[in-house]
C-alpha positions, 0 to 999 in steps of 0.5 A: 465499475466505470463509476468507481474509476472516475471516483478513484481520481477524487484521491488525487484530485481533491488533494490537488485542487486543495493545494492549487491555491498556493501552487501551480506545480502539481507534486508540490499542490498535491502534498499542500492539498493532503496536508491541509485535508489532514489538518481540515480533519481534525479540527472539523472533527474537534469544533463538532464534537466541541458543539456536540454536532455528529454530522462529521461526513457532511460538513466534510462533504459541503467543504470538499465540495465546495473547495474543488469547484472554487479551486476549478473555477481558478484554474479555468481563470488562470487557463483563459488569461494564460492559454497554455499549449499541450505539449504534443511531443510529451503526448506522444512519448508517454502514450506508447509508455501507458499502453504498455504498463496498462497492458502488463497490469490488466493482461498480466497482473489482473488478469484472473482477478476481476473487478472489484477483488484484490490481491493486496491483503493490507487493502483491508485495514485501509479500507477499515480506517477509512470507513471509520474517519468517515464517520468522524472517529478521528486521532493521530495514533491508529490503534484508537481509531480501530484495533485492527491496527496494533502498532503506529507505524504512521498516522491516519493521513494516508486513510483521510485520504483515501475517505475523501471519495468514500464522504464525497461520493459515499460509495463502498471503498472496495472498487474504488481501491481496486482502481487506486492500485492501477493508478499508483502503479502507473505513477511509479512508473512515470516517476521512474521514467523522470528520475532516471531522465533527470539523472541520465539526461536521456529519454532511452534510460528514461524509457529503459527504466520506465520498463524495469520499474514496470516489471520488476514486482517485490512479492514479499513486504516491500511491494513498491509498485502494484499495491497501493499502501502507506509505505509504497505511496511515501516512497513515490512522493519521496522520489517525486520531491527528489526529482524536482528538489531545486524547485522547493523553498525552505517552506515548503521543503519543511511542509512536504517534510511532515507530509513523508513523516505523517505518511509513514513514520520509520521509512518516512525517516529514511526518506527525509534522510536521502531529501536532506542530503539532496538539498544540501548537495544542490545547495552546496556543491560538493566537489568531485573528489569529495562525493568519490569519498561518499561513494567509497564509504557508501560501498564500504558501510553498506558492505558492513550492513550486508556482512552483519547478517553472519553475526546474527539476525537481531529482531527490532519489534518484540511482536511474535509477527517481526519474526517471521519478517526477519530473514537469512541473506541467503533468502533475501538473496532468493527473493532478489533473483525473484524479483530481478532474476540474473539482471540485477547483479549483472547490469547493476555492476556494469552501472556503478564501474560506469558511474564511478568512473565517469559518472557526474554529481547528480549518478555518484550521489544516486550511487551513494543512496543506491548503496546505503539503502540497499545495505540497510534493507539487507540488514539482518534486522526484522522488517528492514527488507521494507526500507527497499520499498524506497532503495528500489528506485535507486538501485533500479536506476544503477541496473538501468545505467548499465543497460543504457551504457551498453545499449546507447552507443549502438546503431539505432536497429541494435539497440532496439533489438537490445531493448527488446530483448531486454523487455523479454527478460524482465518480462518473463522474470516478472511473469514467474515472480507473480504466478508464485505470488498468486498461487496461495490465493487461487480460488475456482479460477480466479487469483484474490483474497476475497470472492464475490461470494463474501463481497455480496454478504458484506454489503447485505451485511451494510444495507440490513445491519446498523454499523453498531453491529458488532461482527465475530469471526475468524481473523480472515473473514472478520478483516474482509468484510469488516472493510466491505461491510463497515461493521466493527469486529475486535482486531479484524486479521489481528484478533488479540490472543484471548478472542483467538483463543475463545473461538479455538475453545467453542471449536470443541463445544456442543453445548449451545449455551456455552458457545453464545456465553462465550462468543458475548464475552468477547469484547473490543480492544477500544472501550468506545466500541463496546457499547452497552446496547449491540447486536452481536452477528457470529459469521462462520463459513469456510474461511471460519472452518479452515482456520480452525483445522490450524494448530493452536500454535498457528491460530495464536499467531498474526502471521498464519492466515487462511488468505483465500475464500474458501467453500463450506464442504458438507461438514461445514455446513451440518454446523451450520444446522447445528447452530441454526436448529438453536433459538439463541442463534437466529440465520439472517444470512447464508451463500455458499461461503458465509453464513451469518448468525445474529446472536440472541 
């Protein structure tokens, strides 16, 4: 545990020390650094598979090696020649701020999911990627690189990054993540902190804000905060380039463009969007009465937006998935309450009176962005609820002017007592908010979607079983311990629809025979993987047998999905005999969850 918390730091600080060459500000060496590893990737990758070389890991590993101590040495260089001074006062304003959100995750959030199980289910088919990077398996579009993914919506950047501690350390990636997610909520919430400080030019709407984005968690598809994933971490380096825009060169501005765009493809877009507008604002310096114009068509266009949603819902995508992802304004109006409770539309009507009336530049563009983000994530169009992963910061910052304009003008005492009470209520509302979140994965007390149990088969499965190995599953089981183990199944949670239906039909067989023809029929979606020379593993547990209690309907479908462990009950386990008593299906593995069949 400890091991892997100091491993974690390696995602943000081999990208840094990469970018510390060209630059001394931190966000801007960071997207340097990832940009440069993006494109150290592939041409490694390129040159050894020119040359025929398959040692792709190590050489990675000598250059990320060597490139940190270089870069390490410069620093220590730089520090003796300029003997900076630690900002006390910085220290001290941001130690009560930390303590607090670490208390709010590890006490509130994690405080029935121990180290390492995971409450995000999107952590899987990261960890999956990576794992296959690391082994030099490398293209732009996802779906080559495994067929656990089935649409690019962003290319492999954000996995090669997340590779680097796996090559550099060759640890399994699952507790390193569990990390990871504490350090990206912590950063959303200095990120915060600074954005509504450069906005406001006050450390109580600094701290006021720090608090809300603390506890305010988006339980359904924009997850901004507590789940480190592709779309959460562009919305954070989006907000990170936007507080200090002034500071970028033309240059550099277009490299971080790539970076957001690689990062993730369509709320990347919106990202550059607001940054272009951004840089063009502090360029230009619109008038008052011009950006009093941009409010107004903000207000009247994301009226518009919202008011699509009595027309009809239109679905974007044409996957079964996108639509169960496009809902009705009534239910996006549940999920706001949810997340904010009365706050969001109480303050939030108090901060945009306040801006347009007196607010300066800097508040009536951030009004502007608040309202067309915010529009368009209540838009009646499938997945478009995502693009509040970004519209949250914003719209956050419009509650937090209201609170801060009725808070600032009292006497310190009342304002404190205002504060608190403030605290209190989000505190409670963000409570509520993920004990609904958690109650689908409770399982013998503990809140996760994988359990020690399948922890523990997945690294036996890596230690005893070559990563040719090709695992059959239900969707769930397959994409858990795909992630832990390393061992390539077809899809993971998102099986194509004829393996979906082989495991539903072999459901209904007791002739041995038919079930192992059937389960070697199957095959993976990339031709690369289906090597002439496998072992095949059939893994049945109580994932396994749930899943199988779906209807048809529902075991067709990506969106259903057993998301808990699950104990094999007696039934289950006379399956298990049953199999176990044939020659063609050889028992290399049983807990009291998941037994493994190596197929012969």
């Amino acid at each position: 545990m400890i091991i892997d918390f100091f491993i974690s730091l390696s995602f943000y600080f081999v990208p840094y020390l990469a970018g510390r060459f060209f630059t001394k500000n931190i966000i801007q060496a960071w997207i340097l650094g990832a940009f440069t590893w993006f494109i150290l990737y592939f041409f490694t990758a390129g040159i050894l598979n020119l040359f025929g070389f398959s040692n792709f890991a190590q050489v990675i590993r000598v250059l990320a090696i060597g490139i940190s101590i270089l870069s390490i040495f410069n620093i220590a260089l730089s520090f003796r020649k300029n003997k900076p001074r630690i900002n006390k006062k910085a220290i001290l304003i941001f130690f009560p701020l930390i303590a607090f959100v670490t208390l709010i995750y590890f006490l509130i959030w994690l405080r029935n999911t121990p180290y390492p199980l995971q409450l995000s289910w999107d952590t899987y088919e990261h960890i999956t990627l990576a794992n296959t990077i690391s082994r030099g398996k490398l293209s732009l579009l996802t779906s080559q690189i495994s067929d656990t993914f089935t649409f690019n919506s962003y290319s492999p950047l954000f996995q090669i990054l997340l590779s680097l501690p796996k090559i550099i350390f060759q640890r399994n990636l699952l507790g390193v993540y569990w990390w990871l997610q504490y350090w990206h909520y912590l950063l959303t919430i200095v990120a915060s902190f600074f954005l509504a400080k450069k906005i406001f030019n006050s450390n109580f709407f600094g701290f006021v804000s720090a608090v809300v984005a603390s506890l305010v968690f988006e339980s359904i598809m924009v997850y901004s905060s507590l789940f480190l994933i592709p779309q959460t971490l562009v919305a954070l380096i989006m907000i990170l380039i936007y507080i200090q825009i002034k500071q970028y060169r033309l240059i550099l501005l277009i490299i971080a463009a790539i970076v957001v765009f690689l990062m993730h493809y369509v709320v990347g877009v919106l990202c550059l969007s607001i940054l272009v507008v951004s840089f063009l604002v502090n360029r230009y310096n619109p008038s008052n009465g011009f950006l009093n114009k941009v409010v107004i068509f903000s207000t009247l266009l994301s009226a518009g937006l919202i008011g699509l949603n009595f027309l009809g819902r239109w679905q974007t995508l044409g996957i079964e998935e996108a639509s169960h992802f496009n809902f009705s304004l009534p239910q996006k109006i549940v999920f706001l309450f949810d997340w904010y409770g009365l706050t969001l539309f109480a303050f939030s009507l108090i901060g945009y009176i306040f801006i347009v009336i007196k607010g300066n530049q800097a508040q009536k563009l951030l009004l502007a962005i608040a309202l067309l983000v915010f529009g368009l994530s209540l838009a009646p169009f499938s997945y478009f609820l995502k693009f509040f992963v970004l519209g949250r910061y914003f719209v956050n910052l419009l509650l937090v002017c209201g609170i801060g304009v009725l808070l600032i003008k009292l006497p310190r005492f009342f304002r404190m007592v205002g504060f608190f009470w403030i605290v209190v209520v989000f505190l409670i509302t963000f409570y509520k908010n993920q004990l609904v979140y958690k109650e689908p994965l409770r399982f013998e007390n503990i809140d996760t979607q994988i359990s020690k149990e399948e922890v523990a088969a997945g690294e036996w499965l890596s230690l005893n079983l070559s990563k040719d190995t090709f695992l059959i599953s239900d969707p769930g089981t397959q994409y858990v311990l795909e992630a832990v183990s390393g061992i390539n199944t077809q899809g993971g949670a998102y099986m194509n629809l004829s393996t979906r239906k082989t495991l539903s039909e072999i459901n209904d067989l007791s002739n041995k025979k038919m079930i192992k023809e059937k389960l070697l029929n199957i095959k993976d979606q990339l031709s690369s993987e289906n090597k002439a020379k496998r072992d095949t593993i059939f893994v049945i547990g109580g994932r396994y047998f749930a899943w199988q209690n779906f209807s048809e309907k529902e075991k067709e479908s990506f969106f259903y999905n057993v998301w808990a462990p699950k104990i094999m009950t007696e039934q289950d386990s006379a399956y298990v005999d049953f199999l176990k008593s044939d020659q063609d299906f050889k028992l290399l593995y049983k807990n009291d969850e998941i037994a493994v069949f190596q197929i012969l």
